[in-house]
Residue, then its C-alpha position, 0 to 999 in steps of 0.5 A: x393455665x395460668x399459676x395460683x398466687x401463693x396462698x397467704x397466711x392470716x394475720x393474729x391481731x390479737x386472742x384471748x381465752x374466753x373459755x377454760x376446762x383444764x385439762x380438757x380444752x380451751x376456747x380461743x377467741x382470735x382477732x385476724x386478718x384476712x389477706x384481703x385486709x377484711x377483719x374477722x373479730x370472732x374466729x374461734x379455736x379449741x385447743x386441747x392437749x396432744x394424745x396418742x392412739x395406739x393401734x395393738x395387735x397379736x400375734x395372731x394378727x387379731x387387734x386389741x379393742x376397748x370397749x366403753x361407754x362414750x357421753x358424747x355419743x351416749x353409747x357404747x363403742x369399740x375404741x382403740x387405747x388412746x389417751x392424753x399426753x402428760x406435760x413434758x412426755x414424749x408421744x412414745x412414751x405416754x403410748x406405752x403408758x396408756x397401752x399398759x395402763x388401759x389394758x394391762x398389755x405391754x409391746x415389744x415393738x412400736x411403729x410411729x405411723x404420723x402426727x395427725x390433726x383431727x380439725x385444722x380449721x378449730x385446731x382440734x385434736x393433735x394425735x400421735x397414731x402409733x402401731x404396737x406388736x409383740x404383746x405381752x400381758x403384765x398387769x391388770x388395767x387400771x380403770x378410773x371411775x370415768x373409763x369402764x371399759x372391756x379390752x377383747x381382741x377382733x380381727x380385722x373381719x370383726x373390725x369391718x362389721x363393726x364398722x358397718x354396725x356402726x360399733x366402731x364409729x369414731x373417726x380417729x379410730x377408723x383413721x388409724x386402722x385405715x392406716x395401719x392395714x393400707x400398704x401403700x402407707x407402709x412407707x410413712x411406718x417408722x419403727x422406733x423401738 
């Protein structure tokens, strides 16, 4: 069999900013150039800000769950903690924030399970996926106007019919249970605090 030739990388001719939601997300409008010369004037990207998702568990092993209300589905689902990382945070740190802020626990251990992209054709979606253990509850949540949400705890069997309800449908979610519970990613946990 005869070797592939190294896969080239596109060329950036020029991008701009066609559309702006701040702090949400913007839509960039590349000019590139492709290896075989031809030019693409219309490639769109979303960027948006790097969260974090936070897969917490008891120690009775059962998984700490949100569950609210999502527009864009317009339904209610079960999700895990999660939420946007400030300017000039560090992933750990506004994982620990959102932990406490969205359901009021605090853990005592992390483990950085990986920095995932959700779509690397638009580049949308950077998520910081950690697991937490050893909670402890200290506050009560702080809820916005746009984040009722219920905090319960299920356990995996739980987590797997909702699954198969289709309660728990948000891919990211299900990306990070699969990972946080699959011993063959044991190997990419890093503990860190």
């Amino acid at each position: 069999m005869k070797p592939n030739p190294p896969i080239k990388a596109w060329k950036t001719i020029s991008s701009r900013v066609v559309f702006e939601a701040s702090p949400w997300f913007k839509i960039i409008q590349d000019t590139v150039e492709l290896p075989n010369k031809r030019i693409v004037d219309d490639y769109y990207r979303i960027e948006t800000q790097d969260y974090v998702l936070i897969y917490a568990k008891s120690s009775e092993g059962k998984v700490l769950v949100e569950r609210q209300y999502k527009h864009g589905l317009g339904k209610t689902t079960i999700t895990f903690p999660a939420g946007f990382i400030d300017k000039d945070e560090k992933p750990l740190h506004a994982a620990q924030r959102e932990l406490l802020e969205e359901t009021g626990f605090q853990a005592r251990t992390w483990k950085h399970l990986g920095t995932f992209i959700l779509d690397g054709t638009r580049n949308y979606g950077k998520a910081h996926c950690f697991i937490a253990e050893g909670l402890d509850y200290k506050a009560e949540p702080q809820q916005s106007d746009m984040e009722e949400l219920e905090v319960s705890f299920l356990s995996i069997d739980e987590l797997l019919a909702a699954i198969s309800k289709g309660d728990l449908s948000l891919l990211p979610g299900i990306s990070i249970m699969a990972i946080a519970t699959n011993p063959l990613f044991e190997k990419l946990q890093k503990s860190i605090w």
